[in-house]
TITIFI-763978 format. One record per residue: residue in one letter; x, z, y of N, C-alpha, C, O in turn. Coordinates in pm, whole numbers, padded with zeros to 5 digits, always signed. Each point is the difference from the previous one (the first is absolute). Layout:
N
aXZYXZYXZYXZY
...
This chain:
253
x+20624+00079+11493-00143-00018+00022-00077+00097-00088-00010-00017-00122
x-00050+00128+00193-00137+00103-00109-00124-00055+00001-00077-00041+00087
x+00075+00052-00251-00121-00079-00053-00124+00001+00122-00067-00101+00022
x+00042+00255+00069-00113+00010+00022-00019-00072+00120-00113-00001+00049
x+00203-00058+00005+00044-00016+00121+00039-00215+00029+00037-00079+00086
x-00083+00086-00234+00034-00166-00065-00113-00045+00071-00094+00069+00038
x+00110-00182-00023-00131-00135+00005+00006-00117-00085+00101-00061-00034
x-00237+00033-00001+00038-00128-00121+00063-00133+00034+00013-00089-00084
x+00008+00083+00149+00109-00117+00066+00137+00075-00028+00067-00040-00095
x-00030+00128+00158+00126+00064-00063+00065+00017-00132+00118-00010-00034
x-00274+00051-00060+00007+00016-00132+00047-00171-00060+00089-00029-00080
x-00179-00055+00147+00025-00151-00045+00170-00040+00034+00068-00061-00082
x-00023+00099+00195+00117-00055+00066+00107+00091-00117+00105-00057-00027
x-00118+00128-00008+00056+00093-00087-00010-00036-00151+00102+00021-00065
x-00209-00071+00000-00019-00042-00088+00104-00169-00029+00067-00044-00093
x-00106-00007+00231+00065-00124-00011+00163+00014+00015+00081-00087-00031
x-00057+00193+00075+00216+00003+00004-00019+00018-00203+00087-00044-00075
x-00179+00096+00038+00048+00071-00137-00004-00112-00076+00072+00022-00098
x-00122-00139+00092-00059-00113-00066+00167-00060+00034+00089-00026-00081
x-00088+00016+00247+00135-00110+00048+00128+00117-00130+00026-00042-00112
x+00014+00139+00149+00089+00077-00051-00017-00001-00185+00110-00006-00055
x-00193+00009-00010-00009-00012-00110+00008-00099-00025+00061-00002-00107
x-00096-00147+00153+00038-00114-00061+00162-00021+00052+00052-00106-00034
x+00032+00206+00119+00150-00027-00030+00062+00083-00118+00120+00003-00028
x-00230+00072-00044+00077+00091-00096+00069-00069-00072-00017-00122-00011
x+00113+00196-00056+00076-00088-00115-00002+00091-00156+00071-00047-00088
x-00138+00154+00059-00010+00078-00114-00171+00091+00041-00072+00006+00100
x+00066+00057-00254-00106+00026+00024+00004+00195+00044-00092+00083-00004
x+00228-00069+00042-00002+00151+00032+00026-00017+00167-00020+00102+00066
x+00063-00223+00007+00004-00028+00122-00186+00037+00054-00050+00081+00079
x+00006-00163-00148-00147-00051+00044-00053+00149-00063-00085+00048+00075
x+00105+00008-00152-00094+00144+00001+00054+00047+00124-00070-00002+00101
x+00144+00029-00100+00072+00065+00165-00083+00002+00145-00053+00087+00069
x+00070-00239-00060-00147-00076+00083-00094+00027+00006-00069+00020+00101
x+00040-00011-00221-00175+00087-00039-00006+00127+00042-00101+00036+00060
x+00220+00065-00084-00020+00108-00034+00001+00066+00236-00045+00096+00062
x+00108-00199-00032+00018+00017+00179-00118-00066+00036+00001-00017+00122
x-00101-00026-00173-00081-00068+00083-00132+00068-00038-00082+00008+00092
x+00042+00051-00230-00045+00169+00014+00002+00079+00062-00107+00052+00032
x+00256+00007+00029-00016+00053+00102-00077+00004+00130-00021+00095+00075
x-00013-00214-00069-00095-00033+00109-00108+00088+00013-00036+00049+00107
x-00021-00027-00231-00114+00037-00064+00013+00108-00047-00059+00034-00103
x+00131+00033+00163+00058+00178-00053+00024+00006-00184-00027+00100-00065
x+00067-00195+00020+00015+00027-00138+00125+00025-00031+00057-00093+00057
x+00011+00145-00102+00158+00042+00017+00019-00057-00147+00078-00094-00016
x-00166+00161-00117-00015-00082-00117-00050-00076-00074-00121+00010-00021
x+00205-00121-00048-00014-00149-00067+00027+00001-00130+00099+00050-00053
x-00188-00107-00001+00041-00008-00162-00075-00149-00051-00117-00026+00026
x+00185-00042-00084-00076-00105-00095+00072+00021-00148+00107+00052-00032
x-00186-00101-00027+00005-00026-00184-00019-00154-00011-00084-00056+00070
x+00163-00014-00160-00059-00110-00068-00003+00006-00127+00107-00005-00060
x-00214+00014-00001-00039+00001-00147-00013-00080-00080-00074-00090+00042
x+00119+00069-00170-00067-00118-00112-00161+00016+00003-00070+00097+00030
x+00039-00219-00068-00177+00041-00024-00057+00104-00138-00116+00028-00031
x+00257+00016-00038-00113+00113-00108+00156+00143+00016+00046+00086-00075
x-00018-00137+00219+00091+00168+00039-00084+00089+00019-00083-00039+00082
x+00056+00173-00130-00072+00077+00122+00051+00108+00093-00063+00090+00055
x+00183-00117-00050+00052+00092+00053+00125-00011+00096+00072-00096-00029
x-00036+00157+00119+00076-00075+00082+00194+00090-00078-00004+00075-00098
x+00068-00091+00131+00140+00036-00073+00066+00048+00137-00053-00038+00104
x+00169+00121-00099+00068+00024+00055+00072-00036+00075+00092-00040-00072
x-00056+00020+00193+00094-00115+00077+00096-00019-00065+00028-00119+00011
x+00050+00175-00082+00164-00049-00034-00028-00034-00132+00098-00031-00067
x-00236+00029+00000-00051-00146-00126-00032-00094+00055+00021-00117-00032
x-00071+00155+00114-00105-00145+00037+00065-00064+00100+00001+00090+00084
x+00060-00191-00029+00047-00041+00113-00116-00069+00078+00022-00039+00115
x-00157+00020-00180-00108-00057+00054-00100+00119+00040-00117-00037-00016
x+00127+00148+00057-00018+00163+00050+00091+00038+00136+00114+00045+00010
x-00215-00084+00090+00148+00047+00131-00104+00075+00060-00119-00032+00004
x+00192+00176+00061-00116+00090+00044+00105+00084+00078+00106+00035-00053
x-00139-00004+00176+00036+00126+00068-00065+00148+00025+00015+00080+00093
x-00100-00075-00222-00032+00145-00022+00095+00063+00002+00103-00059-00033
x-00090+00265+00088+00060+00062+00022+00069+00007-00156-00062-00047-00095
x+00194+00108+00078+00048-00006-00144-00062+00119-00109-00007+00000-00122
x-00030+00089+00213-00032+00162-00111-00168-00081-00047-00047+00026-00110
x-00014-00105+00189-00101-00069-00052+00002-00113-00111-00079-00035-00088
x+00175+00004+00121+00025-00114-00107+00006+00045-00130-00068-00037-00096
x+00169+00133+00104+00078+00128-00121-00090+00052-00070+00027+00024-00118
x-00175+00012+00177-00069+00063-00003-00150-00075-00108-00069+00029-00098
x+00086-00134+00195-00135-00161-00042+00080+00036-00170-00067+00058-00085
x+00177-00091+00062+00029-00077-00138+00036+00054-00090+00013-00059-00107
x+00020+00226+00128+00016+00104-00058-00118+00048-00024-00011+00016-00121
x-00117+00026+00198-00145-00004-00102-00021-00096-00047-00037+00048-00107
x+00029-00139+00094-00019-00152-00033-00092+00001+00042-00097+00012-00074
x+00082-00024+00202-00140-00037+00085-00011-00161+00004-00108-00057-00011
x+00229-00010+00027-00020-00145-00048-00128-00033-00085-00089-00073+00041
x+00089+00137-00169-00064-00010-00097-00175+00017+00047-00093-00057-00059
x+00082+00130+00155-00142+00049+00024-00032-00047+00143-00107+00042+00044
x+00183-00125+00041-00018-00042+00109-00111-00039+00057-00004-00123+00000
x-00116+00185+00063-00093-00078+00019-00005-00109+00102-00107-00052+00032
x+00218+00019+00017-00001-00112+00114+00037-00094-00062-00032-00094+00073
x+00107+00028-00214+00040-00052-00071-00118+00004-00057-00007-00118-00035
x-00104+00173-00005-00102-00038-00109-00085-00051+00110-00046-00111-00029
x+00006+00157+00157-00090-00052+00104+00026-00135+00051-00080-00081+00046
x+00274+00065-00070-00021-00160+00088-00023-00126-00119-00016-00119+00028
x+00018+00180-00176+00007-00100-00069-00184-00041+00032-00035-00118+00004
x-00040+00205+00011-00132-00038+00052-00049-00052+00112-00105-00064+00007
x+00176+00088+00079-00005-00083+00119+00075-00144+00039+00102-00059-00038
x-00222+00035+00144+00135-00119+00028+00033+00024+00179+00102-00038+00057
x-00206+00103+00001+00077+00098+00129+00035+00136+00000-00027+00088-00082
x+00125-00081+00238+00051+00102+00031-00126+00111+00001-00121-00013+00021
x+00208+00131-00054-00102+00124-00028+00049+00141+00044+00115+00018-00040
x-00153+00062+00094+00065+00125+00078+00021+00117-00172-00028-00046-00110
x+00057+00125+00121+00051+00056-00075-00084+00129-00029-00008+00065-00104
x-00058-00044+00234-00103+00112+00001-00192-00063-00048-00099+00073-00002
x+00101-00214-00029-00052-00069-00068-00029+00061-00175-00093+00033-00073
x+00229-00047+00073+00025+00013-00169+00006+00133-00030-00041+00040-00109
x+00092+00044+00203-00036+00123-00033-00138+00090+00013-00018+00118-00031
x-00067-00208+00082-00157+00079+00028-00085-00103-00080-00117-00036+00010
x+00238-00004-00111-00102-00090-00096-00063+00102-00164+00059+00073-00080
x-00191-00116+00094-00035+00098-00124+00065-00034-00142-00006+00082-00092
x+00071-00213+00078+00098-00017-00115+00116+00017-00024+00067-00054-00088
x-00029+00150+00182+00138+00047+00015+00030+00107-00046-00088+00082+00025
x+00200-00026-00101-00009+00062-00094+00074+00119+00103+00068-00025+00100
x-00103+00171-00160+00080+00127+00074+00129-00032-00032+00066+00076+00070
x+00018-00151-00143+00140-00005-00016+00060-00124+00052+00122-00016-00005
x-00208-00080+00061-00002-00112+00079+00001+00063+00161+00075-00032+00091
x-00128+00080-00091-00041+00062+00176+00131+00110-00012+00069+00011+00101
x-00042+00052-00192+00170+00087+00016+00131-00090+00049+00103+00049+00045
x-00120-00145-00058+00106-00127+00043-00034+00004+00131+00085+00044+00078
x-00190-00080-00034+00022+00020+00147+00007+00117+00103+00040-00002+00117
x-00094+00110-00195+00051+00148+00090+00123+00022-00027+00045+00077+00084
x+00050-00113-00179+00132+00050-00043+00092-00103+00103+00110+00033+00045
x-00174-00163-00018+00048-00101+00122+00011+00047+00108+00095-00002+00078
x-00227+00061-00069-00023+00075+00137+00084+00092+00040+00021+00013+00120
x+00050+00076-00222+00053+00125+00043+00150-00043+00001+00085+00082+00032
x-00057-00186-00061+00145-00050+00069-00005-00158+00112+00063-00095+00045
x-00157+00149-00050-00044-00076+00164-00076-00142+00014+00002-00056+00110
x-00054+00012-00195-00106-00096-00075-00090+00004+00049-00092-00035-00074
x+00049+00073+00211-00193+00076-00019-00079-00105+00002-00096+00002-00077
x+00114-00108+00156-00125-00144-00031+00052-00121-00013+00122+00004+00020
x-00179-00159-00056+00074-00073-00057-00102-00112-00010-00122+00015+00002
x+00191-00134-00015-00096-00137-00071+00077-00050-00076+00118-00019+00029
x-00170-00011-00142+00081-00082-00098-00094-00192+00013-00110-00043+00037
x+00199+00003-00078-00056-00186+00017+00053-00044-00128+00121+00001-00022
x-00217-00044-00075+00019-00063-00092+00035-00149+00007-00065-00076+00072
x+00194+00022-00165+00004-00153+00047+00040-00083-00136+00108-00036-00047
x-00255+00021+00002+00014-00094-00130+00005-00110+00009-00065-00054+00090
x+00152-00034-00191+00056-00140+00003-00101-00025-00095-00073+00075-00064
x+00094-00272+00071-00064-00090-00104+00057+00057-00138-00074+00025-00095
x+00206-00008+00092-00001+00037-00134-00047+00113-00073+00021-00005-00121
x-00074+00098+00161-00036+00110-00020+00093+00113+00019-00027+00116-00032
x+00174-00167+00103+00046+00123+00022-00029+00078+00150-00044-00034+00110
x+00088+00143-00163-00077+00097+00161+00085+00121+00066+00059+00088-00063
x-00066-00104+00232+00083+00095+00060-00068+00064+00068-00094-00061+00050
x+00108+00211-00014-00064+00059+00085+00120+00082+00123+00093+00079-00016
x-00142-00131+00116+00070+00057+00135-00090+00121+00051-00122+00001+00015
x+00236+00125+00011-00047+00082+00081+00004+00090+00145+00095+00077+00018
x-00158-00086+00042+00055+00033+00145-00049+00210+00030-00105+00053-00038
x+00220+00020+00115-00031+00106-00018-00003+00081+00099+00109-00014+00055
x-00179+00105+00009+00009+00093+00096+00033+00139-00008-00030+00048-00110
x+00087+00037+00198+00031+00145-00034-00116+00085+00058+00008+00122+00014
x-00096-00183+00011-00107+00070+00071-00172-00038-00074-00033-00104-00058
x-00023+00185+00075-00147-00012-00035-00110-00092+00067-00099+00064+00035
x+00096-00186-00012-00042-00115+00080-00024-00117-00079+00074-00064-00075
x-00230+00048+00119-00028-00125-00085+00056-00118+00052+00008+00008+00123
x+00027-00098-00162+00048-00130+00046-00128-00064+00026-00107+00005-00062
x+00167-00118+00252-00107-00061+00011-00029-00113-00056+00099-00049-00056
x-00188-00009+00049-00032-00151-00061+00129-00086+00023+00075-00038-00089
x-00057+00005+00260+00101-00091+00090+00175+00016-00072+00088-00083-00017
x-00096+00241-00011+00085+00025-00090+00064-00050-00102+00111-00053-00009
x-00222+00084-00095-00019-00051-00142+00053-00156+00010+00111-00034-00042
x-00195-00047+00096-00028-00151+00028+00183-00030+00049+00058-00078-00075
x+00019+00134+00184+00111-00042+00030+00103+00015-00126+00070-00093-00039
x-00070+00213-00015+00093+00079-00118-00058-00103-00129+00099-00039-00062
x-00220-00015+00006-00041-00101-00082+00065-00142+00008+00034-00075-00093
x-00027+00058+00220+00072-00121+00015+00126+00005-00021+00059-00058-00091
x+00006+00152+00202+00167-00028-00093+00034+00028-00081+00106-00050-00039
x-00180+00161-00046+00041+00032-00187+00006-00154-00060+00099-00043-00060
x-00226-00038+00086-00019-00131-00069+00095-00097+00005+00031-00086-00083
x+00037+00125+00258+00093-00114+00027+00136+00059-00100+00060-00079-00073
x-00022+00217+00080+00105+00065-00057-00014-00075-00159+00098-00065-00038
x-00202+00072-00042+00011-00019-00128-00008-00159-00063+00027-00053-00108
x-00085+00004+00255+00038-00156-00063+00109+00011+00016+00044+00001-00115
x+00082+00014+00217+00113+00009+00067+00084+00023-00154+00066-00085-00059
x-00090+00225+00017+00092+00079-00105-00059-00111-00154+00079-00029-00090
x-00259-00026+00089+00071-00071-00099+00081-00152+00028+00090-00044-00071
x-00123+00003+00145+00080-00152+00029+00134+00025-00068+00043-00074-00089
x+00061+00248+00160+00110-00031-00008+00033-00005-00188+00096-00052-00056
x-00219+00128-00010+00041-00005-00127-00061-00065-00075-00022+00043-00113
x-00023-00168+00154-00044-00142-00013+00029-00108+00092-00085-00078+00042
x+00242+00077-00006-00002-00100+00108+00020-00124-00047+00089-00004-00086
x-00147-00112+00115+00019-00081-00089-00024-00156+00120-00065-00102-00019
x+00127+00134+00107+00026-00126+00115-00160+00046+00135-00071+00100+00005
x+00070-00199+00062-00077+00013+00094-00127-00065-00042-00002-00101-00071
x-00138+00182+00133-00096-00048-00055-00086-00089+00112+00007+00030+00120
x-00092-00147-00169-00068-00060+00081-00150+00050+00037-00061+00021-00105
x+00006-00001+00185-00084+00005+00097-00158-00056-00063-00039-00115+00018
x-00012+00184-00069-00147-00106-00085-00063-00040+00150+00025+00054+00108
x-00100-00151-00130-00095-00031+00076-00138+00062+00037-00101-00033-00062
x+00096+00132+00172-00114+00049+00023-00100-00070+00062+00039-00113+00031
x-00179+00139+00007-00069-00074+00044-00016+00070+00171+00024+00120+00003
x-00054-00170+00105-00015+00074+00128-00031+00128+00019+00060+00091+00058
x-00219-00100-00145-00027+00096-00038+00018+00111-00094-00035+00116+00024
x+00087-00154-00122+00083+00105-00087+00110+00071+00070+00034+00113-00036
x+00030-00181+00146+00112+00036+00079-00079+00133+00097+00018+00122+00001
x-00086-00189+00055-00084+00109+00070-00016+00132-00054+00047+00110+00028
x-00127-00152-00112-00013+00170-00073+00064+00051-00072-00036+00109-00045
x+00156-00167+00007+00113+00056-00057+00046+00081+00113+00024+00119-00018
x-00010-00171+00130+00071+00040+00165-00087+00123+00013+00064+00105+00008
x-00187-00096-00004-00041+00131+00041-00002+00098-00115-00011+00119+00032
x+00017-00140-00119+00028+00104-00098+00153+00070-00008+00026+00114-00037
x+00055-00203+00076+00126+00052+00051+00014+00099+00164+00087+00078+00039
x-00201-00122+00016-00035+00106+00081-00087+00127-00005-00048+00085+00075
x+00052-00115-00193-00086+00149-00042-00165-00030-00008-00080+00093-00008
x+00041-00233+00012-00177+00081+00044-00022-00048-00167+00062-00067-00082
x-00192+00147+00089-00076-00043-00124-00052-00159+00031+00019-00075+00095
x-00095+00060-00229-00068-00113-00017-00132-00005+00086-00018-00105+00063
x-00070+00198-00052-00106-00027+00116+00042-00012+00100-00063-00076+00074
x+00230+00162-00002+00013-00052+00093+00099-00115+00027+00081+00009+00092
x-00087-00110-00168+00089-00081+00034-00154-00031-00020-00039+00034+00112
x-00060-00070-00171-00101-00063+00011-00079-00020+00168-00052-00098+00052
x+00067+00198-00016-00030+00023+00139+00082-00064+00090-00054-00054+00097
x+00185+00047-00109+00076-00061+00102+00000-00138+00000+00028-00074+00094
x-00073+00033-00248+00043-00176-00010-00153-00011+00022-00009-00043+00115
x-00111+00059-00163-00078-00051+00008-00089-00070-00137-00091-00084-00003
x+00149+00145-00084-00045+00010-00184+00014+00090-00044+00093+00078+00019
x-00237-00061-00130-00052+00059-00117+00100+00092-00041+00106-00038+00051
x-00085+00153-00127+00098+00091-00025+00023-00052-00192+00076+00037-00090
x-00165-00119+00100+00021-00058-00145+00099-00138-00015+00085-00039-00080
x-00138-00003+00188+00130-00125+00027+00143+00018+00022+00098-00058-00048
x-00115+00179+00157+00129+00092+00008+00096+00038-00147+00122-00003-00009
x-00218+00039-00098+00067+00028-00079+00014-00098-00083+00071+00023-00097
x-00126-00145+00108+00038-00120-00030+00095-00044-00033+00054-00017-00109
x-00010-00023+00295+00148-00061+00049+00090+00122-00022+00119-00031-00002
x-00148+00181-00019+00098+00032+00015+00046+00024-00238+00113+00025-00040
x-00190-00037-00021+00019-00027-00164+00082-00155-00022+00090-00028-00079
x-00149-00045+00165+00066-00129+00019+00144+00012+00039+00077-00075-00060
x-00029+00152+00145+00115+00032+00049+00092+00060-00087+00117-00038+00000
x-00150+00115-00064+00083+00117-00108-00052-00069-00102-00041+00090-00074
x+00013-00204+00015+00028-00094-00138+00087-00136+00077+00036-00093-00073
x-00003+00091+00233+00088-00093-00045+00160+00069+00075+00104-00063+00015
x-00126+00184+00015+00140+00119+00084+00040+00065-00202+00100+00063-00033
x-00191-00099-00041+00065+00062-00155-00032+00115+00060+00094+00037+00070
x-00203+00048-00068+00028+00165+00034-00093+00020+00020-00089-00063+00058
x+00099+00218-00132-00115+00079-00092-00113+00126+00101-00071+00098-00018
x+00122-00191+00126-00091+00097+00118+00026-00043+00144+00095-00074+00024
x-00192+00126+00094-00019-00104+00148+00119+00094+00047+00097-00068+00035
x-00083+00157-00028+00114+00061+00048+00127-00074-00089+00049-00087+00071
x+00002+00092-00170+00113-00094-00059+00025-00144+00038+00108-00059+00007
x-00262+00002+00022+00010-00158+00074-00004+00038+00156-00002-00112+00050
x+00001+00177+00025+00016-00002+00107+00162-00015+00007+00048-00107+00037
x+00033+00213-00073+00112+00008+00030+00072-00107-00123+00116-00040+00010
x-00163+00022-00069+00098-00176-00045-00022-00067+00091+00084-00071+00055
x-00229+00083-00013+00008-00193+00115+00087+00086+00146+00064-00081+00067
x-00059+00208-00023+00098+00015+00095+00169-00023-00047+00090-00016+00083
x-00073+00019-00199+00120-00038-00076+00028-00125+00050+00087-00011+00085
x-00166-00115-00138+00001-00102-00020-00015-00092+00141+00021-00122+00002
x-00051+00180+00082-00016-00062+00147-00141-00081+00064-00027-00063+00102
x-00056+00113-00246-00147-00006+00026-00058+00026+00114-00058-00077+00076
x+00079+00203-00066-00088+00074+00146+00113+00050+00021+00097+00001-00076
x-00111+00063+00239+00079+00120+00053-00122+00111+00076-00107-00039+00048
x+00133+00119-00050-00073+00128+00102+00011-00050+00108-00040+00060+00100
């Protein structure tokens, strides 16, 4: 299936094998795998996540870190950790500020970006890096991962994009931490109808005015039920409680 040639029902029907297939994973290099084929969808050939302590700043090498899985090309990799671009990463300093996904040509036409910050991404570029979103995904505890999705071509990513690739990073990293916190099966909090609701459309991608529009309430209530939702899903954002309550058998798409 080519991206351009997709329909969002396709994208959904596609999204949903990756959810069924990742909850049969059994490790967390199976389920990057998953991730890394269901990108493809989306012309991204490269995948990278980090999971960080909350006062890491820097991401480590795959064969330190076993919590670092990435299919960047290798002369890039060789390349990232041998300048120690780790060290100066501006997508690593941008997602600790964010709490959404962000295009990459964002951060580079940002006026606080440093000329040796913006060399990381032309030096990406020239081994085949050219555009990108990174998704920041901070926990209650303060620790933090950032997923990145990558293209070989010069193309902004669309919104519909972003929004599909956001969701399964989220599902990927609850996934990868469960397995290194597994600690039995978890029960189901009690949502309210309405918390269910707008948990449900935020898992479909709309914003809060427009789930306001579809249900028929305030965009303040919206964000109500949906704060109500992510203090009782434990999770530090509507995208992280969406895909726990699809975990949990809350909602389905």
């Amino acid at each position: 299936m080519h991206f351009l040639k997709a329909t969002r029902r396709e994208f959904t029907v596609e999204f949903g094998r990756f959810i069924d297939q990742a909850d049969g994973a059994a490790q967390s290099e199976q389920l990057f795998d998953l991730l890394s084929d269901f990108a493809l969808i989306f012309d991204c050939p490269w995948t990278a996540y980090g999971l960080l302590a909350s006062d890491q700043k820097v991401l480590k090498p795959v064969r330190r870190n076993p919590a670092v899985m990435l299919n960047y090309p290798d002369e890039w990799q060789e390349r990232y950790f041998e300048k120690g671009y780790d060290k100066i990463d501006p997508i690593i300093k941008t997602g600790r500020q964010r709490a959404g996904a962000f295009r990459w040509s964002e951060v580079y036409n940002d006026t606080s970006t440093t000329e040796d910050e913006r060399r990381v991404f032309d030096e990406a570029a020239a081994f085949g890096l050219r555009s990108g979103i990174s998704i920041p995904l901070h926990g209650p505890d303060g620790s933090f991962a950032i997923m990145s999705f990558a293209q070989s071509w010069d193309r902004e990513f669309q919104n519909k994009t972003i929004t599909y690739l956001q969701l399964a990073a989220s599902h990927f990293h609850l996934k990868v931490t469960k397995f290194a916190n597994s600690s039995g099966s978890e029960e189901a909090p009690n949502l309210s109808p309405r918390e269910i609701e707008c948990i449900l459309w935020t898992a479909r991608g709309k914003t809060s005015w427009e789930i306001g529009q579809i249900i028929g309430i305030s965009v303040n209530t919206v964000n109500f039920h949906i704060k109500n939702a992510k203090q009782k899903l434990d999770t530090s954002s509507r995208m992280l409680a969406a895909i726990k309550a699809l975990n949990l058998g809350i909602i389905e798409l």
